[in-house]
LOBA-15024 format. One record per residue (C-alpha): z, y, x; residue number from 1; residue in three letters. Coordinates in pm, whole numbers. Each point is the difference from the previous one (the first is absolute). Layout:
BEGIN
      zz      yy      xx  num  residuo
       Z       Y       X  NUM      ALA
...
//
This chain:
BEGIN
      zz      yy      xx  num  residuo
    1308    2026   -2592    1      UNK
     353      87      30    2      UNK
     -84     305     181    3      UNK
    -268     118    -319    4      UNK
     273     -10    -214    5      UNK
     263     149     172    6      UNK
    -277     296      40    7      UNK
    -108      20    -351    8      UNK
     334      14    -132    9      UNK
      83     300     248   10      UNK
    -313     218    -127   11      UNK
     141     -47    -314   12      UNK
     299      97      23   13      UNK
     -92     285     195   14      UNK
    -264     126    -327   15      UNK
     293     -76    -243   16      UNK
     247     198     185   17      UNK
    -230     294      34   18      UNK
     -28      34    -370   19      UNK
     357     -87    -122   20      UNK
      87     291     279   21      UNK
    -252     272    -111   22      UNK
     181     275    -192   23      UNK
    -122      44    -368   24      UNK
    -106     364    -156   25      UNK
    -162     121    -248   26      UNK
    -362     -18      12   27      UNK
    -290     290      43   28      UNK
    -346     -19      -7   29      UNK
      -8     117     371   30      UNK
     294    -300      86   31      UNK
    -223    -251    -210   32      UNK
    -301      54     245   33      UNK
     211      -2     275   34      UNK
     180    -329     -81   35      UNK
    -401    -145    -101   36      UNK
     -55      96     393   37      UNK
     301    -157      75   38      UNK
     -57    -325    -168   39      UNK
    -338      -4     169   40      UNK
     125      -8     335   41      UNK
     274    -238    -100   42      UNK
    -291    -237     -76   43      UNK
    -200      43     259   44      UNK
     298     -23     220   45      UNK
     112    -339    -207   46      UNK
    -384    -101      66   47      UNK
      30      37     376   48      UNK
     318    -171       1   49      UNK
    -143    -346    -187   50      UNK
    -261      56     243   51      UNK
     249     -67     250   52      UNK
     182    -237    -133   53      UNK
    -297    -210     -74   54      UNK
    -109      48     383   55      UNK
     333    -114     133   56      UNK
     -40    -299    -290   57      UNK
    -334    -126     179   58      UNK
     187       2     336   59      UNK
     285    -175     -99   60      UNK
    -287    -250    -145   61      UNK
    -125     -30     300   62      UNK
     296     -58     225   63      UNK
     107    -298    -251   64      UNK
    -350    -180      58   65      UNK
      81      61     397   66      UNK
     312    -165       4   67      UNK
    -115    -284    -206   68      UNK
    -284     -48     191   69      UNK
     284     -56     325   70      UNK
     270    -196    -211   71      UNK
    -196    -274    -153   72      UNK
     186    -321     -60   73      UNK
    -109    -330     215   74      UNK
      19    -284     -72   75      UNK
     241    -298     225   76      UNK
    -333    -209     106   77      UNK
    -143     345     163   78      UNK
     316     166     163   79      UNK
      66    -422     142   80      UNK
    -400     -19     159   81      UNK
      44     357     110   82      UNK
     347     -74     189   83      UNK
    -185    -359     139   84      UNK
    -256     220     131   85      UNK
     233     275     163   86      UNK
     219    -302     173   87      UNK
    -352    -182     127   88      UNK
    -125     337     169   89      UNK
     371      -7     145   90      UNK
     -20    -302     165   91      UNK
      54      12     382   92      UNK
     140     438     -89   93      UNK
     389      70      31   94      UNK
     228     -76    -230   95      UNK
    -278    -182    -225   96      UNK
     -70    -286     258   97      UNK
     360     -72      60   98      UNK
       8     -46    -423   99      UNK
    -265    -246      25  100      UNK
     165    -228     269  101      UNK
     294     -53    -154  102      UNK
      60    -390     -27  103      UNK
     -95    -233    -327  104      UNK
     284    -128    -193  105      UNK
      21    -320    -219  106      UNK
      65    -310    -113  107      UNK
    -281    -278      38  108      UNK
     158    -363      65  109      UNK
     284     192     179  110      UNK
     132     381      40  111      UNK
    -196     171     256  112      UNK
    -113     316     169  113      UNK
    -323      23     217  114      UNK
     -97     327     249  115      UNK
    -345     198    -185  116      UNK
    -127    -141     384  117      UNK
      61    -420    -112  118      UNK
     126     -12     326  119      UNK
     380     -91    -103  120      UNK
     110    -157    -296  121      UNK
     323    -239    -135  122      UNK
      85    -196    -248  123      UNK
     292     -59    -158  124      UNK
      34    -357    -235  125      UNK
     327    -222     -72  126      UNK
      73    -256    -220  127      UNK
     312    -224    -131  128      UNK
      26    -342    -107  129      UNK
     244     -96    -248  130      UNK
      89    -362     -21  131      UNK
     185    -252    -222  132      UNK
      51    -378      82  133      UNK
     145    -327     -71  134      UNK
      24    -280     257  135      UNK
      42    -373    -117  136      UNK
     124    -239     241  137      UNK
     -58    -356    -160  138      UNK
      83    -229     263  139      UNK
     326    -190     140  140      UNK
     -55     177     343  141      UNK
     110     305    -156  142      UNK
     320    -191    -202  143      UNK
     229     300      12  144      UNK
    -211     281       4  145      UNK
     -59     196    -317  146      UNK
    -314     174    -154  147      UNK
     -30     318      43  148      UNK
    -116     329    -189  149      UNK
     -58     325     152  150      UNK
    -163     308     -12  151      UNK
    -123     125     306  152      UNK
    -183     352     122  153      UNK
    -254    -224     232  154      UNK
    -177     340     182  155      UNK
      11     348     -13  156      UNK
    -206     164     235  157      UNK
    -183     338     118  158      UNK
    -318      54     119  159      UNK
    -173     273     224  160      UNK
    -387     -55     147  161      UNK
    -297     217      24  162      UNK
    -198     126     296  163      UNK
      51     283     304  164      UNK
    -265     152     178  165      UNK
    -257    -131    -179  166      UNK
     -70    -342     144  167      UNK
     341    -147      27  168      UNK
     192    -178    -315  169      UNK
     397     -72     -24  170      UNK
     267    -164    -199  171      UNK
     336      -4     -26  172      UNK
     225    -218    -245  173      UNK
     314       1     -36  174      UNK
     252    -269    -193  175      UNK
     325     158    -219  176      UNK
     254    -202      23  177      UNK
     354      56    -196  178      UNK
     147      63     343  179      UNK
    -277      37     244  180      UNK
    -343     118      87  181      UNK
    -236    -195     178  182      UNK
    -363      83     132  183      UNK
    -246    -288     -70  184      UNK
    -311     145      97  185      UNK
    -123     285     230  186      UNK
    -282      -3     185  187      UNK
    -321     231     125  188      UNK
    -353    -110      27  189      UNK
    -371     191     134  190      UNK
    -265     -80    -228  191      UNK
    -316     231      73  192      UNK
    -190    -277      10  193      UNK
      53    -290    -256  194      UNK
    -131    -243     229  195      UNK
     305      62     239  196      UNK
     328     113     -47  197      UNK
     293      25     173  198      UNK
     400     -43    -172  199      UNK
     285       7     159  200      UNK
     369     -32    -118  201      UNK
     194    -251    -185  202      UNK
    -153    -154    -351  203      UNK
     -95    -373    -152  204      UNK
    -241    -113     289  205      UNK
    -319    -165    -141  206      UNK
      90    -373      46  207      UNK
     -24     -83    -431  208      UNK
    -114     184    -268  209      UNK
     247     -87    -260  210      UNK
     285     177     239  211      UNK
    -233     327      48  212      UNK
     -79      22    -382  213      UNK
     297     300    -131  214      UNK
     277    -176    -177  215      UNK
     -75     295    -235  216      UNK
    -395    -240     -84  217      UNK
     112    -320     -41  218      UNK
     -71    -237    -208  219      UNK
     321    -199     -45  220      UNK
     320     164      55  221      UNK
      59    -157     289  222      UNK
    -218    -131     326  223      UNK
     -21    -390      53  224      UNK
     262    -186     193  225      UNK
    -290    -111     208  226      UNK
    -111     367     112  227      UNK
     425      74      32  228      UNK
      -7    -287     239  229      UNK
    -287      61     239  230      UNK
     -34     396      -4  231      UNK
      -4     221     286  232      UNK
     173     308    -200  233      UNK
       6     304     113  234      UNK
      33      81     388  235      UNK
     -54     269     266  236      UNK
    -314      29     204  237      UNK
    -430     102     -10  238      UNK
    -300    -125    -101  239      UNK
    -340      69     -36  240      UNK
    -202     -80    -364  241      UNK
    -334     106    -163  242      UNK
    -287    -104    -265  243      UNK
    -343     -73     129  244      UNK
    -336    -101    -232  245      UNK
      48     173    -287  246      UNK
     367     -86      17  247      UNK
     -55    -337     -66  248      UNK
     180     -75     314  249      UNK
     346      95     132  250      UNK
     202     -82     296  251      UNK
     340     101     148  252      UNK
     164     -99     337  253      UNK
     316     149      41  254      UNK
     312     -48     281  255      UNK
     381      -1    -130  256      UNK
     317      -6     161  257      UNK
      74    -315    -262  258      UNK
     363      66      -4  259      UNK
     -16     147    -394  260      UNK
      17     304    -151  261      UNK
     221     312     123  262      UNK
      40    -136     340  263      UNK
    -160     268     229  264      UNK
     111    -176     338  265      UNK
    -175    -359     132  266      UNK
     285    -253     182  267      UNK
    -304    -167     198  268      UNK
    -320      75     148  269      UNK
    -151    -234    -323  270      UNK
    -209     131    -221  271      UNK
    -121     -98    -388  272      UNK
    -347     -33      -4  273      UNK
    -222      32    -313  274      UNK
    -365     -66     -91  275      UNK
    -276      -4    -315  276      UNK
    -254     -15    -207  277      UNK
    -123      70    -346  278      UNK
    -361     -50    -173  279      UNK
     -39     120    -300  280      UNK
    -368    -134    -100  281      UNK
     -63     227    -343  282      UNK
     136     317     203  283      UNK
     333     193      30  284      UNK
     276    -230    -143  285      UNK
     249     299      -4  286      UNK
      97     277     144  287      UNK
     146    -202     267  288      UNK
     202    -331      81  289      UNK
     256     152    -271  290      UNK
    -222      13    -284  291      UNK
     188    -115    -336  292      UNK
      41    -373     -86  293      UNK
    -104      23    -410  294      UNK
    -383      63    -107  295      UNK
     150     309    -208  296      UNK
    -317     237      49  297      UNK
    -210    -325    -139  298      UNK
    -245      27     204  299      UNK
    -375     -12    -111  300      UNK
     -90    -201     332  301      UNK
     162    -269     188  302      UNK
     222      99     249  303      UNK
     121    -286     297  304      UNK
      55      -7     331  305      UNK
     103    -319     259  306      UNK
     266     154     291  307      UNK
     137    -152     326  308      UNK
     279      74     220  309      UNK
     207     -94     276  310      UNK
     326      94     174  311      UNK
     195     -92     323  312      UNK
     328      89     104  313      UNK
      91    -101     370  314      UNK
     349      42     -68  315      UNK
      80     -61    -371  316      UNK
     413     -44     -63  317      UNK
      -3    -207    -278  318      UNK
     295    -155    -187  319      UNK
     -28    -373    -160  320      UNK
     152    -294    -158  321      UNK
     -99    -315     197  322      UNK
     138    -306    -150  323      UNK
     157    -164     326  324      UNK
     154     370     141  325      UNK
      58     208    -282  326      UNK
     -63     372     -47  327      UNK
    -134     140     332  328      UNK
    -149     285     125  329      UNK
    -283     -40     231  330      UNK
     -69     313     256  331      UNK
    -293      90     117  332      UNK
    -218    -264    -118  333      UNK
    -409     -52     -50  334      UNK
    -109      55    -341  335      UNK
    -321      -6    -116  336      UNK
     -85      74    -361  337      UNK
    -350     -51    -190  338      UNK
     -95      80    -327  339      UNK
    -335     -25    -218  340      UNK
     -29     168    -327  341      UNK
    -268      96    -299  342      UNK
      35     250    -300  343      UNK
    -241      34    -289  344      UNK
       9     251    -284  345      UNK
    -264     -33    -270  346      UNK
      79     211    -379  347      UNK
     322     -50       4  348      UNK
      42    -304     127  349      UNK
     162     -56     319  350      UNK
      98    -248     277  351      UNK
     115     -27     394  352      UNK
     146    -268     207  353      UNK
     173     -14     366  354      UNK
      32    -286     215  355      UNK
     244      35     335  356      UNK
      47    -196     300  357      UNK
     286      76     286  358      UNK
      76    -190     281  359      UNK
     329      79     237  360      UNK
     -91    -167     347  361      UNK
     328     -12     249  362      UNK
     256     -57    -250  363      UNK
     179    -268     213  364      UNK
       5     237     331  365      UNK
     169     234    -218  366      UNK
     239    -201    -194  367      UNK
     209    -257     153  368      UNK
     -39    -348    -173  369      UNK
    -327      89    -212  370      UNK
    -159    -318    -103  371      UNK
    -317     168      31  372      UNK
    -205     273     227  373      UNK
    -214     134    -250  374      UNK
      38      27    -369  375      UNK
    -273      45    -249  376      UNK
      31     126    -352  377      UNK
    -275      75    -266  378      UNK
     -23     145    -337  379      UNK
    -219     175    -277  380      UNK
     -34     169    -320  381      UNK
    -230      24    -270  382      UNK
      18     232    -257  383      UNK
    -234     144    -288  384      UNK
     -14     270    -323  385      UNK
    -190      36    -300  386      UNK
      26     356    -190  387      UNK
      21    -134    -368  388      UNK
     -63     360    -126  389      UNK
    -191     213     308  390      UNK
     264     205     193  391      UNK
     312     -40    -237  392      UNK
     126    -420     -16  393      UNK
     -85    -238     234  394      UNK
     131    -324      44  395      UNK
      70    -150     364  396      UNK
      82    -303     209  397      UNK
      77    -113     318  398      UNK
      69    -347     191  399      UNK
     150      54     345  400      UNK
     125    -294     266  401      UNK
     148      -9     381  402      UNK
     -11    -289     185  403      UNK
     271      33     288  404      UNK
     -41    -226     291  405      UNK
     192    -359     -13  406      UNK
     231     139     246  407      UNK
     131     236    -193  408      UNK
     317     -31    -317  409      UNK
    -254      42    -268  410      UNK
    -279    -207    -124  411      UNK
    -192     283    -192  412      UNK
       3     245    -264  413      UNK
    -151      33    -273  414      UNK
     -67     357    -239  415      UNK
    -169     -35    -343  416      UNK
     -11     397    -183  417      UNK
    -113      72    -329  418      UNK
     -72     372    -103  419      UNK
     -59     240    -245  420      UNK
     -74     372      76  421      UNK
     -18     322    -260  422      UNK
    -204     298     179  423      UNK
      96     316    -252  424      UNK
    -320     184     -60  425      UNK
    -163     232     206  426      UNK
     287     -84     263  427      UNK
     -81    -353     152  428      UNK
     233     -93     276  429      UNK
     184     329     -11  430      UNK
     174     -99    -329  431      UNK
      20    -379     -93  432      UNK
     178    -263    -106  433      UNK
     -15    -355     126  434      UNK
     204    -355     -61  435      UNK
       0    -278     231  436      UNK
     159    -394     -39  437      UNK
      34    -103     331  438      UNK
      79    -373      88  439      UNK
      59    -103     419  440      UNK
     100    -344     103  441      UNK
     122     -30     337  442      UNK
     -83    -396     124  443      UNK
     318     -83     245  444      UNK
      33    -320     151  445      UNK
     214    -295    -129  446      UNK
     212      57     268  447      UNK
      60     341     -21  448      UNK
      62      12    -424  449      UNK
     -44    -270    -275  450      UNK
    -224     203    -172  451      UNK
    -263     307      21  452      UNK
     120     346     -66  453      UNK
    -180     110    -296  454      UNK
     108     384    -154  455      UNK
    -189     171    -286  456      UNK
     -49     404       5  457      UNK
     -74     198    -325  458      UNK
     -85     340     117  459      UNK
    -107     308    -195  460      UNK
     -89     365     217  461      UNK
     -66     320    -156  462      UNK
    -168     258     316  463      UNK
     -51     344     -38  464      UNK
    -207     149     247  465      UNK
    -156     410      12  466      UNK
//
């Protein structure tokens, strides 16, 4: 249109400058017909020009329907399926394929990246406990000894796991310290087939659940004193584990150096030797022998299972209290440990118990003057939850006891635990709250004190886990 208008006004100005410059005269008859013939030309000339002008109108016209015919505006939804398309037909082609395989990013119970092939991927989680508590110490065994109060940072920890190469999983955990960094857990297992898999490296060897279950899924703040006193921990070695029938059973059998955690280097040719079994009659209890102690999915269907285990060490070193020698240390003694156990879960209810046995045979080849050559302790614990409003407060309560063998300084001892646990929506163990009132009695003999030692914990932890 612009160019129209720039053209009429030129024809225009041309005509108007053609008469403004033509000379005036006086006018004859023979002039008058002359300037008629003039005029007549002038019009037909004019006429040929608007011709013209009216031709080059239709083409400009035109050439403005062309280019919006090209230049038509579309829409996000289009150019987006278009640009899918392009990068689908480009799959496997230059520059497009190596677009397409570039690894997935995010957050999903833990930071991680995966290769576009799922044949690599890590994890990363950590989580920090925050911990106030106050310690009463009612008793005249303790004459002299204050209460305390203190707030304490009880873990702080980092997390890396995943899988390599397809078929093989990892971990590695790490404790923060104020001063120091120590690795708890690294280890490498095969596990094509679920029905046998291989680990190796150091982590808590299957001997009890309660000491396999994440201190990060507990359901009191702390573990019982029973499971503190007969626990393998965590040691270096191998084993071999896998679910058969439907996974309702599971079995591990593993071999340890048994000399703890971090200790890369055996001082005999004795070994720590670790077997059992799970069966877990309404199916899959868990993911594993780690699975979280609370019922805070509430589970629609009953969930139990009834484990075994059992561990010998040929050369256990082992320091005790006997009453007639004192605190010794026994090297390189038998021990044999047993333990029996049962969980249950059931909408949002909750319960599991432990029962141990551990004998020490050779004690008096081993220790000069030991009344006895073999010592036998047992213990247990029983402990159960109730979700008062499903996944956010549950109450909690445990009993726990250890009977040491006569031979030893202490009678028994004796844990009673009452809990109370906040789970922050939408975060459950992640972010929660949880109180505990803790009584333990140690039972001494007369000889040894005129009364029993009897302290009371009030403990409140605040974890924050991503």
């Amino acid at each position: 249109m612009r160019i129209f208008l720039t053209t009429c006004f030129m024809v225009i100005a041309i005509l108007t400058m053609s008469l403004l410059f033509e000379p005036i005269k006086d006018v004859t008859a023979q002039e008058r017909d002359d300037m008629q013939w003039q005029l007549k030309k002038m019009e037909e000339m004019m006429q040929k020009q608007m011709g013209m002008i009216n031709n080059l109108k239709s083409k400009i016209e035109m050439q403005e329907d062309i280019s919006k015919s090209y230049v038509t505006p579309i829409d996000d939804e289009v150019i987006g399926k278009k640009v899918d398309e392009y990068f689908e037909k480009g799959k496997g082609q230059g520059m497009w394929a190596k677009l397409m395989e570039r690894p997935k990013l995010g957050y999903k119970k833990g930071f991680y990246f995966e290769t576009a092939d799922k044949n690599f991927m890590m994890k990363m989680t950590g989580r920090i406990q925050m911990r106030y508590g106050y310690t009463d110490r009612d008793n005249a065994n303790n004459a002299g000894i204050q209460d305390d109060s203190s707030f304490r940072l009880r873990r702080s920890r980092l997390k890396w796991d995943g899988y390599a190469y397809k078929d093989f999983k990892y971990k590695i955990e790490m404790e923060l310290g104020s001063a120091s960094v120590h690795l708890l857990d690294y280890w490498a297992s095969y596990n094509k087939n679920p029905a046998l898999s291989v680990q190796f490296g150091q982590w808590k060897v299957p001997f009890n659940r309660q000491r396999v279950v994440s201190s990060a899924n507990q359901q009191m703040i702390d573990r019982s004193l029973a499971q503190d006193e007969f626990t393998m921990d965590r040691q270096i070695g191998a084993m071999i584990h896998g679910k058969l029938f439907d996974k309702k059973f599971e079995y591990y059998a593993g071999i340890f150096n048994g000399n703890g955690k971090n200790v890369s280097a055996n001082n005999n040719n004795e070994h720590l030797y670790i077997g059992r079994v799970s069966w877990n009659p309404f199916g899959a209890y868990g993911k594993g022998i780690g699975e979280m102690e609370s019922d805070l999915a509430w589970s629609e269907k009953p969930k139990a299972h009834i484990s075994a285990a059992i561990a010998y060490d040929g050369a256990a070193d082992e320091t005790m209290t006997l009453r007639t020698l004192g605190t010794v240390t026994a090297k390189e003694v038998n021990r044999t440990s047993l333990v029996a156990e049962y969980g249950l879960k059931y909408k949002g209810f909750s319960t599991n118990a432990e029962a141990y046995w551990r004998k020490y045979d050779n004690i008096g080849n081993n220790v000069a003057g030991a009344a006895s050559n073999k010592i036998i302790d047992r213990g247990f614990f029983v402990q159960g939850g109730y979700f008062l409003i499903p996944k956010k407060l549950e109450v909690a309560g445990r009993y726990s006891y250890i009977d040491f063998d006569n031979n030893r300084n202490e009678n028994a001892l004796r844990e009673e635990t009452v809990g109370v646990n906040w789970f922050f929506n939408g975060h459950g163990h992640n972010q929660k709250v949880q109180f505990n009132f803790v009584r333990e009695q140690k039972d001494l003999p007369v000889s040894t004190a005129p009364t029993d030692d009897t302290q009371y914990f009030y403990r409140i932890q605040y974890q924050m886990a991503f």
